[in-house]
C-alpha positions in Angstrom: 105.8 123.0 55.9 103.9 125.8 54.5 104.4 129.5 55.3 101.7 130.5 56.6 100.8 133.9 55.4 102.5 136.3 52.3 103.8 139.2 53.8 103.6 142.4 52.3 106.3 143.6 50.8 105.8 146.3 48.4 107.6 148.8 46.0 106.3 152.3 45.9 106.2 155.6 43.8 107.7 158.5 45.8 107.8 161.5 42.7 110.4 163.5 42.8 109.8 167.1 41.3 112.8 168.8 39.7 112.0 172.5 39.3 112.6 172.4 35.3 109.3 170.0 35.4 107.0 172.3 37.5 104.4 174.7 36.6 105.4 177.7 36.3 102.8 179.1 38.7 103.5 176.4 41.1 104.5 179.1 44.3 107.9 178.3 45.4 107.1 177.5 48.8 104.8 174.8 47.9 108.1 173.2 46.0 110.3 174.0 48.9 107.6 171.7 51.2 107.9 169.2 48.9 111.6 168.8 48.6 111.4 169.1 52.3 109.0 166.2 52.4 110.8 163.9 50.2 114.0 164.8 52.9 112.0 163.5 56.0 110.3 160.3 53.8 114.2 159.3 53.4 114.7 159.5 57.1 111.6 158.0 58.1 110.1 160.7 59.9 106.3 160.0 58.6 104.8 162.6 61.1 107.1 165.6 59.8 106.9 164.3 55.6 102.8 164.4 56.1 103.4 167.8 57.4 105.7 169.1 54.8 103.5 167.6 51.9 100.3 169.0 53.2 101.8 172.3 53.5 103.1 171.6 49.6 99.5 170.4 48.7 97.6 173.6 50.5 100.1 175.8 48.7 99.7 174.9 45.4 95.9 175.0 45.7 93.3 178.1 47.1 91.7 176.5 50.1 88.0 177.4 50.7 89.0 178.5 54.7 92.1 179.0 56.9 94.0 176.4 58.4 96.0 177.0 61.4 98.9 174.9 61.8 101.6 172.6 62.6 104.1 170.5 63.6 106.9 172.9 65.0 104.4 175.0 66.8 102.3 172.1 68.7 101.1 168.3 68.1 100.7 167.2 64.5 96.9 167.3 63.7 98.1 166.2 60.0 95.3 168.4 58.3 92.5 165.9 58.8 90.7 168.2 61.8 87.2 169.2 61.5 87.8 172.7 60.8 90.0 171.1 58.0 87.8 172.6 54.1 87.0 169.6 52.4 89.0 168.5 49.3 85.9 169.5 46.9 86.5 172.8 48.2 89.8 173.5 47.1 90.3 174.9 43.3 93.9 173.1 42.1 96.4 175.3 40.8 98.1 173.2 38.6 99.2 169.2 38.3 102.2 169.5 41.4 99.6 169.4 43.4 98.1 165.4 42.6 102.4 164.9 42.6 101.7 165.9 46.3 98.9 164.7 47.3 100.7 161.0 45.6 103.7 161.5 47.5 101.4 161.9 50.6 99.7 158.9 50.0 102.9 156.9 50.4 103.4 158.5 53.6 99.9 157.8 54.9 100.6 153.8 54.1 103.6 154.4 56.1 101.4 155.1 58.9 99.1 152.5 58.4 96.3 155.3 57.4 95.4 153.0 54.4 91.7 154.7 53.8 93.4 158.5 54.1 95.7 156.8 51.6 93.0 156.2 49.0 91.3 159.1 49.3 95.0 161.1 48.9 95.0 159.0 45.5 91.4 159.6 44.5 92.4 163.4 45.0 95.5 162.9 42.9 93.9 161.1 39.9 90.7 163.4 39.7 93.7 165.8 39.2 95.7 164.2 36.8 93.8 160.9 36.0 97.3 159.4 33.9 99.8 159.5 36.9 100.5 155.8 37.3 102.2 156.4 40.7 98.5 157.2 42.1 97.3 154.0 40.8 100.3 151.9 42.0 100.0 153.7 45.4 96.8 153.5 45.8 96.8 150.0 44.8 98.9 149.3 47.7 96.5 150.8 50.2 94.1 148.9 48.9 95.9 145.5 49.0 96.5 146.3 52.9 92.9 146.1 53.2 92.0 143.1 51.6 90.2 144.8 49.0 92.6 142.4 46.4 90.5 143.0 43.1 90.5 146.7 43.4 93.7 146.5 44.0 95.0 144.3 40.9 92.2 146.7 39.0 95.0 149.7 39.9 98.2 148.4 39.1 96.8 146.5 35.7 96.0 150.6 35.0 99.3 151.6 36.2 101.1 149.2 34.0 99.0 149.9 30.9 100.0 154.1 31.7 103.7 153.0 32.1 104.3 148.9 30.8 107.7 149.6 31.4 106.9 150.2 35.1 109.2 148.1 37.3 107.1 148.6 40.7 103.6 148.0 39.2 105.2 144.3 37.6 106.3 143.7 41.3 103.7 145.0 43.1 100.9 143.1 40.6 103.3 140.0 40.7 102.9 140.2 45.1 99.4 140.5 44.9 98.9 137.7 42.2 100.7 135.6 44.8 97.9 136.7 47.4 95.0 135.5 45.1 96.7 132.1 44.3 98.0 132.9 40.5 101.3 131.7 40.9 102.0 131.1 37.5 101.3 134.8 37.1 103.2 136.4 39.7 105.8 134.6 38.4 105.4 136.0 35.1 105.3 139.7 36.3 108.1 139.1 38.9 110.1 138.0 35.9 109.2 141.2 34.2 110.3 143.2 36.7 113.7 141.5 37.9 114.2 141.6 33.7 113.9 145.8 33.9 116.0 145.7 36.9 118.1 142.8 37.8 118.9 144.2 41.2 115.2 144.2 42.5 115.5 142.6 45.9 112.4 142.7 46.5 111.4 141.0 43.5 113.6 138.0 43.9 112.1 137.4 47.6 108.5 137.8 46.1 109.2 135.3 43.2 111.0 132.8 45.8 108.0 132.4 47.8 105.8 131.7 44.1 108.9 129.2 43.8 108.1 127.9 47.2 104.9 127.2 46.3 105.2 125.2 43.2 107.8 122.9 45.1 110.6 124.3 43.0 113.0 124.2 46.1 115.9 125.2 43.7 114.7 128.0 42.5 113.0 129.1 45.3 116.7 128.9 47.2 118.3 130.5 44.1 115.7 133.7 44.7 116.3 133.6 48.5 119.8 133.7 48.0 120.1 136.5 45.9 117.9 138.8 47.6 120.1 138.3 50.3 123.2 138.8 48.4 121.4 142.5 47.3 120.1 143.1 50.4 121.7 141.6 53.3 119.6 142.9 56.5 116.4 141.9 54.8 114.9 139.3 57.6 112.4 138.4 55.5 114.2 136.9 52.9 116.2 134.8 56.0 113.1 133.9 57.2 112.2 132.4 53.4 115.2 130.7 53.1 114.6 129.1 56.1 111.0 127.9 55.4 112.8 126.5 52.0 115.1 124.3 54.0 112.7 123.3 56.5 110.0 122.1 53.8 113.3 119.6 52.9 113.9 119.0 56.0 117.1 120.6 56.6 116.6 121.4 60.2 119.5 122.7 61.6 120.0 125.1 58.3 116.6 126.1 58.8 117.0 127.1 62.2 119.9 129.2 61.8 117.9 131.2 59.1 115.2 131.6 61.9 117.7 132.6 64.0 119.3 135.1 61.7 116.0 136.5 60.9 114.9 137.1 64.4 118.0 138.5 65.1 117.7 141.4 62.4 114.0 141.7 63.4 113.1 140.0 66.7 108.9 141.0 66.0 109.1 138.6 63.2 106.4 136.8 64.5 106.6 134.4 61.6 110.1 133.3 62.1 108.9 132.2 66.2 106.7 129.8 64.6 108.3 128.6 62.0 111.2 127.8 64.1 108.7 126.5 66.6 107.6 123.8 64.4 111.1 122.6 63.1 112.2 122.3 67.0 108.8 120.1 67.0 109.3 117.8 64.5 113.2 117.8 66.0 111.5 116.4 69.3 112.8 119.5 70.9 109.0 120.5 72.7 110.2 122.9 75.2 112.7 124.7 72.4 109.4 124.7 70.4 106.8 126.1 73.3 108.9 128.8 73.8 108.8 130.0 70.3 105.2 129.5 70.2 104.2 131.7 73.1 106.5 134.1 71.4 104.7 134.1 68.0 101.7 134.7 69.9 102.6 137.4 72.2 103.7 139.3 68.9 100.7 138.5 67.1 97.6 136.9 68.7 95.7 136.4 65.7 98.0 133.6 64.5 96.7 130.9 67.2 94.2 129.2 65.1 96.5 129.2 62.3 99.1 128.1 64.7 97.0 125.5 66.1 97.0 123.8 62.4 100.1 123.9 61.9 101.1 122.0 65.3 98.7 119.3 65.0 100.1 118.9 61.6 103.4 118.5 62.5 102.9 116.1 65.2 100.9 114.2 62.8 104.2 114.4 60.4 106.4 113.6 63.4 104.2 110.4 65.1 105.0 108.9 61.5 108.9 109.0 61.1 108.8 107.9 64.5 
């Protein structure tokens, strides 16, 4: 049984500034915001890293107006108010600032704010159009809006800024995937795990090409050893466990489901997945469950869902 959609699971460019790289006119408390940002990116606190880079990004620039602020004194407005000078207003200062502006682009993904994302990159790249984290960034946001061409248009130019870039061969390998060149996320997924043998990521990305191609051996080998790397990745469970239900190793298959849902219970995916192997186990009431489950987490999935229960009846009525 097929998966039924790629997840996205990308690697991105958070640039770290050591003061020995840094203009020299850079003000210091632009580079103390931006240490402070990457500090809060590493806990996860999206609100207070957009905060911390904006004030990095503001510093290192001279704003056309005042800007009142922020998030210790009262509700994070995140610099995007209407009293907010508009980007063509501000005169950069040096190239820290695109760094900046890059960095906050990661956090906007983080946040779902894929268009603010682009536009953070679009700032960053009219600064200093050869930083191929802006590209691979802003690549991303555009993959997580569908816009797949512009996206494989950014990290082709990320990779030929940096060809030894280990994030743009997994990121461009992911996407491939998403446009049906399997053969060629498979080549840039081996590009990357060759650069880095210990990209998880990269192995879960090129199992799923595997699974595709009906290679269940490799596919299980990738699965397996993204696992091994990273052991709390659901995702990877819940890929194992589509390998072993397309050979119809059921009760393996379910405790992958099981394991995955466990680590992330929203993992809509997993609910149906596991859904349709109790169906074609006979176990209808195991499998109804699941299903009104996978759709309370995500309601978009019922037509897709539909499919994929008439199809395993169909598969079912004939071992039967």
């Amino acid at each position: 049984m097929r998966y039924f959609r790629f997840l996205t699971c990308l690697v991105f460019a958070l640039i770290s500034v050591t003061h020995c790289r840094i203009q020299a006119q850079t003000p210091s408390a632009a580079i103390r915001h931006y240490h402070e940002g990457e500090k809060r990116v590493k806990e996860g606190n999206w609100l207070a890293a957009m905060e911390e880079f904006t004030q990095a990004i503001e510093l290192s620039s001279r704003p056309g107006g005042t800007r009142t602020s922020h998030y210790k004194d009262q509700p994070v407005v995140l610099g995007f108010t209407d009293a907010e000078p508009e980007a063509d207003t501000i005169t950069i200062i040096d190239p820290f600032t695109a760094r900046a502006y890059t960095n906050r682009c990661f956090v906007l993904y983080n946040l779902h704010e894929f268009e603010r994302a682009i536009q953070d990159c679009n700032q960053a790249l009219k600064i200093s159009p050869g930083l191929a984290a802006a590209y691979l960034n802003r690549g991303a946001a555009r993959r997580a809006k569908k816009d797949l061409q512009e996206a494989l248009s950014d990290f082709d130019r990320a990779l030929k800024i940096d060809p030894k870039s280990i994030e743009a061969y997994n990121d461009r390998g992911a996407l491939r995937h998403d446009l049906g060149d399997t053969d060629g996320a498979i080549e840039d997924l081996n590009k990357a795990i060759a650069l880095d043998d210990r990209l998880w990521v990269a192995y879960y990305h090129r199992g799923y090409a595997f699974l595709v191609k009906k290679d269940y051996d490799r596919a299980m080998q990738d699965f397996n050893r993204c696992i091994e790397l990273q052991p709390d990745f659901a995702l990877a469970y819940q890929g194992r466990g589509t390998t072993f239900m397309d050979q119809t190793d059921f009760s393996r298959a379910i405790n992958d489901f099981n394991r995955a849902l466990e680590l992330d219970p929203q993992l809509d995916v997993a609910c149906m997945n596991r859904g349709l192997t109790f169906l074609l186990l006979g176990r209808d009431a195991d499998a109804q469950k699941d299903f009104d489950r996978c759709l309370l987490l995500n309601p978009e999935a019922k037509e897709e869902l539909e499919k994929r229960i008439q199809l395993a009846r169909e598969l079912r009525s004939k071992k039967l």
